[in-house]
Steps between C-alpha positions, in 0.01 A plus 500: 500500500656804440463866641440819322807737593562887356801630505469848578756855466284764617264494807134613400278582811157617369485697787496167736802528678471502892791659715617293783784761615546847455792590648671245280252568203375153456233391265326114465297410170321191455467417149294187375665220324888450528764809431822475550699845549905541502592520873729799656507671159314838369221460392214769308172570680204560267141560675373383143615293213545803224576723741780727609792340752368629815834409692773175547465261786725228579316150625593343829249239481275267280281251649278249253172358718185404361528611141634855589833675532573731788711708449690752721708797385700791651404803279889708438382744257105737472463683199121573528279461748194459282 
């Protein structure tokens, strides 16, 4: 049996990004399906797919569980806040 996995370069939140600490600016995601994300390397943020690069984050963590990805991130870099 084998299991769907995206390779992704870019981090697209659709706005669903939760922050777990703010002093240390970081983020979780949950995506659905299996993504797998370079770890400990910059990384774009995009709040949409066609959109502008909103800022980098480097990934600490990725966690696969019940047919979703979590993923968490340390945001480096804010362009725009909107």
């Amino acid at each position: 049996m084998s299991v769907p996995l995206t390779i992704e370069w870019r981090i697209v939140t659709e706005g669903k990004e939760k922050r777990i600490d703010s002093k240390e600016n970081i983020f979780e995601i949950v995506f659905s399906g299996y993504k797998l994300f370079p770890i400990d390397s910059p990384l774009d943020i995009m709040r949409h797919k066609e959109s502008d690069q909103i800022g980098t984050a480097i990934v600490n963590k990725i966690t696969f569980e019940n047919n979703q990805t979590i993923c968490t991130y340390q945001l480096v870099k804010l362009y725009s806040v909107n």
